[in-house]
DRENDO-1510 file (C-alpha; in Angstrom, 1 decimal, always signed):
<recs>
REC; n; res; u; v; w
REC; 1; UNK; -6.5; -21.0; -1.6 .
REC; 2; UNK; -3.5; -22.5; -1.2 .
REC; 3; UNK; -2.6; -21.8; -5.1 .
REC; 4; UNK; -2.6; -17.8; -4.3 .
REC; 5; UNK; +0.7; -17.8; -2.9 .
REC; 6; UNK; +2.1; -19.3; -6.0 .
REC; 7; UNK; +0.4; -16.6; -8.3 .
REC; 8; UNK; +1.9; -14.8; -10.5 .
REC; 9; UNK; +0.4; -11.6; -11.2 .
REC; 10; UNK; +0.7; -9.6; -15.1 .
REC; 11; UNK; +2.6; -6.6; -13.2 .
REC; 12; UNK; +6.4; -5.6; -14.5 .
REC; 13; UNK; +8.7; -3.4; -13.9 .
REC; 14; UNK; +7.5; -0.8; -16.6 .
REC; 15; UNK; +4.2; -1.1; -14.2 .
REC; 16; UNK; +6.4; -0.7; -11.1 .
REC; 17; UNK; +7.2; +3.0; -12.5 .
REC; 18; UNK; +4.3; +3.8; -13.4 .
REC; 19; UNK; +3.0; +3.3; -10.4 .
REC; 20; UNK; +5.7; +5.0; -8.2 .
REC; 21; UNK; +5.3; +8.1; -10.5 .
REC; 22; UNK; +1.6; +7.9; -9.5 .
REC; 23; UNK; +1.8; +7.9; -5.8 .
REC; 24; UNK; +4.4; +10.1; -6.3 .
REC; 25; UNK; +2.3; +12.8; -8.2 .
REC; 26; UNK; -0.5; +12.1; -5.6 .
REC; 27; UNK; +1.2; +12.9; -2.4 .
REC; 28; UNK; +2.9; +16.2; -4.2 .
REC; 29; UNK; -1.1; +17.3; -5.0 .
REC; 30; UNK; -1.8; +16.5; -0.9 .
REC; 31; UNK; +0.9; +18.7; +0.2 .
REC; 32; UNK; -0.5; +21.3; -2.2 .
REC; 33; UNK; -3.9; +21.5; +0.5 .
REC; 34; UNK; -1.9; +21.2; +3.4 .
REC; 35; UNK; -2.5; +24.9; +5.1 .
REC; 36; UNK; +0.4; +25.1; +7.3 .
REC; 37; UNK; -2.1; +26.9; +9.8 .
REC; 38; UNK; -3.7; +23.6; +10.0 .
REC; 39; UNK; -0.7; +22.3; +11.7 .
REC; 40; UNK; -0.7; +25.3; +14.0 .
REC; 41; UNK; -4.0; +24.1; +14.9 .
REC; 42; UNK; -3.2; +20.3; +15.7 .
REC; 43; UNK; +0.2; +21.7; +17.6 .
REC; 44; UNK; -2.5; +23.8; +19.6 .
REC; 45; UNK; -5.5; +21.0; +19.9 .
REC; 46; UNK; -3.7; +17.8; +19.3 .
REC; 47; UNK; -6.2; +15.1; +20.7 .
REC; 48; UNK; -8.1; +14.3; +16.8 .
REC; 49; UNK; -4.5; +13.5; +15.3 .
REC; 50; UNK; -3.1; +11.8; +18.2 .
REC; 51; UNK; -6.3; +9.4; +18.1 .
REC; 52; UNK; -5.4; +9.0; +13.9 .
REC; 53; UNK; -2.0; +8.3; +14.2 .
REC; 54; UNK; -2.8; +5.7; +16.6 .
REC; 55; UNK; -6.2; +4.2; +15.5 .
REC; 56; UNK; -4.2; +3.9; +12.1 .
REC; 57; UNK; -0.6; +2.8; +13.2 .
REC; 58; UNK; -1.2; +1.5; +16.2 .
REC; 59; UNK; -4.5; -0.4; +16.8 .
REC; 60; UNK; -5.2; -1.5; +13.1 .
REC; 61; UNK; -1.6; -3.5; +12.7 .
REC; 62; UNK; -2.6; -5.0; +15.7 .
REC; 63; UNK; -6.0; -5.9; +15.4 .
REC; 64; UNK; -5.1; -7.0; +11.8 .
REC; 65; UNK; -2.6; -9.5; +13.6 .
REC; 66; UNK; -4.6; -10.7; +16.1 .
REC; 67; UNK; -7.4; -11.3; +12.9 .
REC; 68; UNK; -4.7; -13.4; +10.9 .
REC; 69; UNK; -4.1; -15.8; +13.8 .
REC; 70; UNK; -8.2; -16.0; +14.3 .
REC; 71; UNK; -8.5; -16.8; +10.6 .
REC; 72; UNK; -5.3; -18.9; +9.9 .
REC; 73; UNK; -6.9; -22.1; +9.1 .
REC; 74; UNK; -9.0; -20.7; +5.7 .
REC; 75; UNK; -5.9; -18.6; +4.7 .
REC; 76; UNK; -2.5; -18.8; +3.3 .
REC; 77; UNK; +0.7; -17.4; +4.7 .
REC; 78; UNK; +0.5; -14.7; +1.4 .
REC; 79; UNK; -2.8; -13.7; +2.6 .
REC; 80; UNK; -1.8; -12.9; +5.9 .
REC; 81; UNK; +1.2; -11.3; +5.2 .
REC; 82; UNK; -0.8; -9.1; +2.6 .
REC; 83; UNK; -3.2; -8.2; +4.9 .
REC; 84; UNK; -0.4; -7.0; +7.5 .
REC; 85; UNK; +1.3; -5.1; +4.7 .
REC; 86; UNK; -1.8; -3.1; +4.0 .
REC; 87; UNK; -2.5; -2.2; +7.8 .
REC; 88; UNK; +0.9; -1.2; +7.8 .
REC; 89; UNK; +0.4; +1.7; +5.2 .
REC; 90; UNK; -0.4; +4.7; +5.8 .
REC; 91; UNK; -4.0; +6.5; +5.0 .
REC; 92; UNK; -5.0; +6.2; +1.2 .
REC; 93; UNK; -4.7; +8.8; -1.2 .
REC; 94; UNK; -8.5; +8.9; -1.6 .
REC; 95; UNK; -9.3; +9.7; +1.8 .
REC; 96; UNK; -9.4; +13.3; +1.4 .
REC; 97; UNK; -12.0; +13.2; -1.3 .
REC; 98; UNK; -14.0; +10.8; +0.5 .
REC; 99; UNK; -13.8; +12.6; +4.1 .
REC; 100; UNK; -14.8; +16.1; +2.2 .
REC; 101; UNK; -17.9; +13.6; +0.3 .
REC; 102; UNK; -19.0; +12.4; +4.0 .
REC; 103; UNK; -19.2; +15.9; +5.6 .
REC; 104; UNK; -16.2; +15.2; +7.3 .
REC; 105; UNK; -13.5; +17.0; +8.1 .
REC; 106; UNK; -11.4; +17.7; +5.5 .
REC; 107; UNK; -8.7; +19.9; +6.6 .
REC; 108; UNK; -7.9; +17.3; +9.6 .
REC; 109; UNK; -8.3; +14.6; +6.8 .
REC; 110; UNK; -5.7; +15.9; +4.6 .
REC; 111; UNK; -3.3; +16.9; +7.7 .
REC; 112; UNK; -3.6; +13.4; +8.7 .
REC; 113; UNK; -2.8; +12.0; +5.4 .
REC; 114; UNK; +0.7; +14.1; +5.9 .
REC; 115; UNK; +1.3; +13.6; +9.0 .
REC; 116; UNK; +0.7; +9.7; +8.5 .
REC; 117; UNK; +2.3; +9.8; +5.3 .
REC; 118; UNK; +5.3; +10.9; +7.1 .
REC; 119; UNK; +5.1; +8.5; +9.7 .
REC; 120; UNK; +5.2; +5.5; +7.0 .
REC; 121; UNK; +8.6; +6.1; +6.4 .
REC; 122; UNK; +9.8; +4.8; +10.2 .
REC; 123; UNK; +6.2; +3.1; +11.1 .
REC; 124; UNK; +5.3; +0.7; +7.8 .
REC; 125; UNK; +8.7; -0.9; +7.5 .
REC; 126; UNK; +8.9; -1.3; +11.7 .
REC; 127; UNK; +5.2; -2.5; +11.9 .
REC; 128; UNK; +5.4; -5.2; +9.1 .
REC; 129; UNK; +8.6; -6.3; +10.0 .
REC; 130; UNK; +7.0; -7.0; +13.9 .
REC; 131; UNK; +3.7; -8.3; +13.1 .
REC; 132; UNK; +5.2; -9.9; +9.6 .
REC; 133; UNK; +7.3; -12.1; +11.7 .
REC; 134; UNK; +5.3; -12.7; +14.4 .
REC; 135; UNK; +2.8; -14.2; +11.7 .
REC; 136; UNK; +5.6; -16.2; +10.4 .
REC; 137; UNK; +6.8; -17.5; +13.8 .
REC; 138; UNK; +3.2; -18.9; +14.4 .
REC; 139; UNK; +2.6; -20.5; +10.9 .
REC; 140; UNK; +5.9; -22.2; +11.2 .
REC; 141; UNK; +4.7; -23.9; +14.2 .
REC; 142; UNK; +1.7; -25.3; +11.8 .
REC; 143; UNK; +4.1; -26.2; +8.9 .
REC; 144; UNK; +7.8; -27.4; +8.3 .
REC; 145; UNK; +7.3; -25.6; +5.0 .
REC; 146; UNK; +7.1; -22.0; +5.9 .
REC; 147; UNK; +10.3; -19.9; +5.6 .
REC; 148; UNK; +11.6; -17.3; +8.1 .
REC; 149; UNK; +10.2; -13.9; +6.6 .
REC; 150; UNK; +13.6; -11.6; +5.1 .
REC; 151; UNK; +13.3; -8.4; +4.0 .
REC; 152; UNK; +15.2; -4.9; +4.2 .
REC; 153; UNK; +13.5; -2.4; +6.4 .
REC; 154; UNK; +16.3; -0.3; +5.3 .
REC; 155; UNK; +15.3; -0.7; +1.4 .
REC; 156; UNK; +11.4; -0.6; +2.5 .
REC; 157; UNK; +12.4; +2.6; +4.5 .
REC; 158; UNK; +14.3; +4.1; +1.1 .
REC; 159; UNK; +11.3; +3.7; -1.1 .
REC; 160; UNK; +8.2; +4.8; +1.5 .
REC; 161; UNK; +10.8; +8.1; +1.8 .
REC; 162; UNK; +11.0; +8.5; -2.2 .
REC; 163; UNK; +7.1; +7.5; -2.6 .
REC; 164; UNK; +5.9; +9.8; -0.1 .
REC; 165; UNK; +8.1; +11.8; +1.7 .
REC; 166; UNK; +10.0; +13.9; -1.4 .
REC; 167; UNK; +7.1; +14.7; -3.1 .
REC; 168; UNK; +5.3; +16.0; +0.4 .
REC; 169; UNK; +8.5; +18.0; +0.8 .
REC; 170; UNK; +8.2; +19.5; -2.5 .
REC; 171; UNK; +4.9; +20.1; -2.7 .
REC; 172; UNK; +4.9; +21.7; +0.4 .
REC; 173; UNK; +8.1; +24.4; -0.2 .
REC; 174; UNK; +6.1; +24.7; -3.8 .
REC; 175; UNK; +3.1; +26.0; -2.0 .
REC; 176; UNK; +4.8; +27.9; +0.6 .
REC; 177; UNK; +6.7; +30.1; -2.5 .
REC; 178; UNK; +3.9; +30.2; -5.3 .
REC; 179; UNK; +0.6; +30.2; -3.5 .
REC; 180; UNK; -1.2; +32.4; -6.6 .
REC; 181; UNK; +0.1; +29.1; -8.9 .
REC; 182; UNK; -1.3; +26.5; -6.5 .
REC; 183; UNK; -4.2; +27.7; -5.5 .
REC; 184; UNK; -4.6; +27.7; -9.4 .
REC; 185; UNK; -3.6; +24.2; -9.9 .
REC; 186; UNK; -4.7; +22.3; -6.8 .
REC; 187; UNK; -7.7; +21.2; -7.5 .
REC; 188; UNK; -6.7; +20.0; -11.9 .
REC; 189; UNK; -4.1; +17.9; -10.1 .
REC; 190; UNK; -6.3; +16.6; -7.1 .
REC; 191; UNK; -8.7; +15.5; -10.0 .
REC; 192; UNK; -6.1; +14.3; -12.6 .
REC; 193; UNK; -4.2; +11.9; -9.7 .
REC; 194; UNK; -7.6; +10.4; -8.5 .
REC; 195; UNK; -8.4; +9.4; -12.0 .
REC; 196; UNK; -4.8; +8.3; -12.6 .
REC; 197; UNK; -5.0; +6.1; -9.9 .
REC; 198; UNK; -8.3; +4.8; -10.6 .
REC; 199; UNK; -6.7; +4.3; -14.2 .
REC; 200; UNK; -4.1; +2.8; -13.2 .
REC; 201; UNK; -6.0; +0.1; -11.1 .
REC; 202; UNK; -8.4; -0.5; -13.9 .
REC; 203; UNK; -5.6; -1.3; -16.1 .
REC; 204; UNK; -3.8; -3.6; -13.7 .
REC; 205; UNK; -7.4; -5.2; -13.0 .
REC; 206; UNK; -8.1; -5.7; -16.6 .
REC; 207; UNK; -4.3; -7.4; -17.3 .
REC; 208; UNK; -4.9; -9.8; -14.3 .
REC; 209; UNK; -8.9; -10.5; -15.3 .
REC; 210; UNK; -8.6; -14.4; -14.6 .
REC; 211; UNK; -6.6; -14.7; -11.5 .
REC; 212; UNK; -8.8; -12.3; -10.0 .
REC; 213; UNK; -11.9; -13.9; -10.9 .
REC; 214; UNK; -10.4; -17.4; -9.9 .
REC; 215; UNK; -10.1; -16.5; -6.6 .
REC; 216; UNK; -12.5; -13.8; -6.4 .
REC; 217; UNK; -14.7; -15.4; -3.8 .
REC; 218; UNK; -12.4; -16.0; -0.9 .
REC; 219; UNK; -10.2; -12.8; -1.5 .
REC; 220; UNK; -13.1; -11.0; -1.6 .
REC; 221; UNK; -14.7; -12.1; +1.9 .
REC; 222; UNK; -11.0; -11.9; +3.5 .
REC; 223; UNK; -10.7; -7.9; +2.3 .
REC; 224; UNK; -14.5; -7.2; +3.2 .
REC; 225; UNK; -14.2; -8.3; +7.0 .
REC; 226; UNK; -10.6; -6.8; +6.9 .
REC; 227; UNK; -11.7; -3.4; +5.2 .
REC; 228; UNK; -14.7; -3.5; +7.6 .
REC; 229; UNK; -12.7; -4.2; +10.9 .
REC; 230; UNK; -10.6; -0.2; +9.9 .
REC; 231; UNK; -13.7; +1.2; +9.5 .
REC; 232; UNK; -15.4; +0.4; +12.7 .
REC; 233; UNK; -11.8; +0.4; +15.1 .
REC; 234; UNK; -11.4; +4.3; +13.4 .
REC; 235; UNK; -15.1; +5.5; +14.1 .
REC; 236; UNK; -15.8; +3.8; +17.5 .
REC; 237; UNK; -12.2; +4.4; +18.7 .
REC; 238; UNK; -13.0; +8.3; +17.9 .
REC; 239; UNK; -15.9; +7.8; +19.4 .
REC; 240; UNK; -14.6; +6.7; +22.7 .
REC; 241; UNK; -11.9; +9.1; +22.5 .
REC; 242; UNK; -15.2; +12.1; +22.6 .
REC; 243; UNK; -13.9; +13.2; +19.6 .
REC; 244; UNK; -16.5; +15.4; +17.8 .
REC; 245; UNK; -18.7; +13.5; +15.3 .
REC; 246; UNK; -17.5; +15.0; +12.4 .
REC; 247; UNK; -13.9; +14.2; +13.5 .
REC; 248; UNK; -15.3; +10.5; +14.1 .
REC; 249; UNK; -16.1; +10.2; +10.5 .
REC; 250; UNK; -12.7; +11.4; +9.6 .
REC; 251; UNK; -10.7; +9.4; +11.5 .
REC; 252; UNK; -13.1; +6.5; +10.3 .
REC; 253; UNK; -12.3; +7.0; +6.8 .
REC; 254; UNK; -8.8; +7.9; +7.1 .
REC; 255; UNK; -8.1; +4.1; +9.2 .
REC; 256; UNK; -10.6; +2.7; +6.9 .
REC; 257; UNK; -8.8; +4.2; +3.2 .
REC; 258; UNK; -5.4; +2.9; +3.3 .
REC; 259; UNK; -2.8; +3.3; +0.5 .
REC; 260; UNK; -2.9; -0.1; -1.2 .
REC; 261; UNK; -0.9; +1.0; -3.9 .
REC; 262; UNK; +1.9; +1.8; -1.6 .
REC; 263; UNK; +1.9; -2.0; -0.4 .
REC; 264; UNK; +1.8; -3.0; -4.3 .
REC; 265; UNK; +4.9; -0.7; -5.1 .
REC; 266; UNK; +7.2; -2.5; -1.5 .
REC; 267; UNK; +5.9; -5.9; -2.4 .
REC; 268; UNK; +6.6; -5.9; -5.8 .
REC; 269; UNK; +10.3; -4.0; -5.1 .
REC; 270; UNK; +12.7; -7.3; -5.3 .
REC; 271; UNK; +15.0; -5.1; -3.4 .
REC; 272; UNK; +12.6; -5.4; -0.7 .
REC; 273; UNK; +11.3; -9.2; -1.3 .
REC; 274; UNK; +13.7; -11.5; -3.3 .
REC; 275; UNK; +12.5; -12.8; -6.2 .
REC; 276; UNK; +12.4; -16.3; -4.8 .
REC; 277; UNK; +9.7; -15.3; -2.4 .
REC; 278; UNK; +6.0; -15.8; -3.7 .
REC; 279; UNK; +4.1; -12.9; -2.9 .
REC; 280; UNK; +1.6; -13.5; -5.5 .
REC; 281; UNK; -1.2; -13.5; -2.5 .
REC; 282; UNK; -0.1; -10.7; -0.9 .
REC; 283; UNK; +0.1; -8.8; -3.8 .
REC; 284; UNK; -4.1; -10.2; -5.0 .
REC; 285; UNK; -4.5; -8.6; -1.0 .
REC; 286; UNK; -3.3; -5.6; -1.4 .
REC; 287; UNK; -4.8; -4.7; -5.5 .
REC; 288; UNK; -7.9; -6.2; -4.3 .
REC; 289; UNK; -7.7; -3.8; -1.1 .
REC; 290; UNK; -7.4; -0.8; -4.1 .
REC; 291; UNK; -10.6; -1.8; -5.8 .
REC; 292; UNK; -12.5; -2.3; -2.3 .
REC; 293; UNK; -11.9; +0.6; -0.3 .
REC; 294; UNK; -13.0; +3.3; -3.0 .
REC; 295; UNK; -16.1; +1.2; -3.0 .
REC; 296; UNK; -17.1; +1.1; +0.5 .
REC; 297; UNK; -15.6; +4.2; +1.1 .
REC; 298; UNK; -17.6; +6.2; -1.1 .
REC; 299; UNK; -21.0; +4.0; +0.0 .
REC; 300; UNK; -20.1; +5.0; +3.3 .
REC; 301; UNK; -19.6; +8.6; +2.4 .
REC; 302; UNK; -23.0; +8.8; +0.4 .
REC; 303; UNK; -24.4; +7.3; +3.1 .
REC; 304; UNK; -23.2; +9.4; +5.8 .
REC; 305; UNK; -23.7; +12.9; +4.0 .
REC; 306; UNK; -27.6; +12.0; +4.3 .
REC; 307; UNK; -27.6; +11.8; +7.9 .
REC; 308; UNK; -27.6; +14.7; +9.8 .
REC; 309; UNK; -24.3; +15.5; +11.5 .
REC; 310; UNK; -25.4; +15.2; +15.9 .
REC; 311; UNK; -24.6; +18.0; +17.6 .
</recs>
């Protein structure tokens, strides 16, 4: 386990690019569904995206925290500092597709995705720089050979802003004055950017074959209980809220999808982590995190839309 910090993952800057272009495209073709009446609507009956925003920026950092410290003996400092980055994100780009798949409810999916998207420029940087070090000051109390954690919120801020708040800007002013064009393009684009990013991930999977199989066991269990922990803290936090069960399956989803590839693009920035740093665990965390949560996410969502939605 201990070797996972010290990996060094097949991922350069050419990859980096890529990959910001992608997340990039993906949040313009989210602000394309985003009906600015469905933010008249949450201004009106706030109570389902108050319980996202804080089921997903809130409770999950936390609970992911407090799961670290529970597990530090089988994991390294990487791991936990992966895991952290990850809560810290905002929802994943596949939530959407998976809410609509679940009988959810999209348009509260997709206005969440915004609105949290939005909210990762201030709330990523300020929640992995708090639980990040809070991690750190604990390990260091277990080992002489942990370093004090230095990044630039400032830097992580810069890029979360560029990833996902330009192209949400844009794409919603592009709606707003061509709505006959989008309602033409949305859904080629919504398609085209899932499969880019699945692409993308299959391709990055493929170059790093042998470090993910080396470690495949461990990583595996750690994202599984992780993954499942958002799941379960979205739905019965919903739930306890009286939110309405479709809006419980949402709100599930959208703590439960989180943008991994987001992490990837702020770990592997060495504006944001010098090079000297190893972050070759967190980084296994968070590309492992992309290949998980589209799987349980859409067993989840197959599972739920054959179960009839209560009353």
């Amino acid at each position: 386990m201990l070797q996972l910090d010290k990996l060094q993952l097949n991922f350069n800057s050419e990859g980096l690019f890529v990959l910001n272009l992608v997340l990039a495209f993906i949040m313009f073709g989210i602000a394309l569904e985003i009906d600015p009446k469905q933010f008249k609507n949450i201004i009106n009956k706030p109570k389902s995206a108050i319980v996202g925003v804080i089921s997903q920026f809130v409770l999950l950092p936390l609970l992911t925290f407090i799961f670290t410290l529970l597990v530090s003996d089988f994991i390294t400092v990487g791991v936990a500092l992966g895991m952290i980055m990850v809560a810290s994100c905002p929802g994943g780009n596949i939530s959407n597709f998976i809410s609509h798949l679940a009988k959810g409810n999209t348009a509260l999916s997709v206005s969440l995705t915004g609105i949290s998207s939005l909210g990762a420029i201030l709330l990523t940087p300020f929640n992995f720089s708090l639980y990040g070090n809070l991690y750190i000051n604990f390990a260091k109390n277990h080992s002489d050979l942990v370093r004090p954690l230095t990044i630039d919120p400032m830097q992580m801020f810069i890029t979360v802003f560029i990833i996902l708040g330009i192209p949400l800007i844009v794409g919603l002013q592009f709606s707003k004055y061509f709505p006959k064009l989008t309602k033409k393009i949305i859904k080629p684009i919504k398609i085209f950017s899932i499969l880019a990013f699945i692409g993308f991930i299959i391709i990055a999977f493929s170059n790093n074959f042998s470090h993910f199989i080396s470690h495949f066991e461990w990583v595996t269990i750690i994202v599984f209980f992780h993954n499942l922990i958002a799941i379960f803290l979205g739905f019965y936090f919903a739930k306890l809220m009286k939110l309405t069960p479709i809006n419980q399956r949402t709100i599930s989803i959208e703590t439960g999808i989180q943008n991994s590839g987001l992490a990837l693009v702020l770990i592997f920035n060495p504006k944001i982590f010098p090079q000297e740093l190893e972050v070759g665990a967190m980084a296994y965390i968070a590309a492992w995190w992309g290949i998980w949560h589209i799987i349980a996410g859409l067993t989840l969502a197959n599972w739920w839309r054959r179960k009839l939605i209560p009353e």
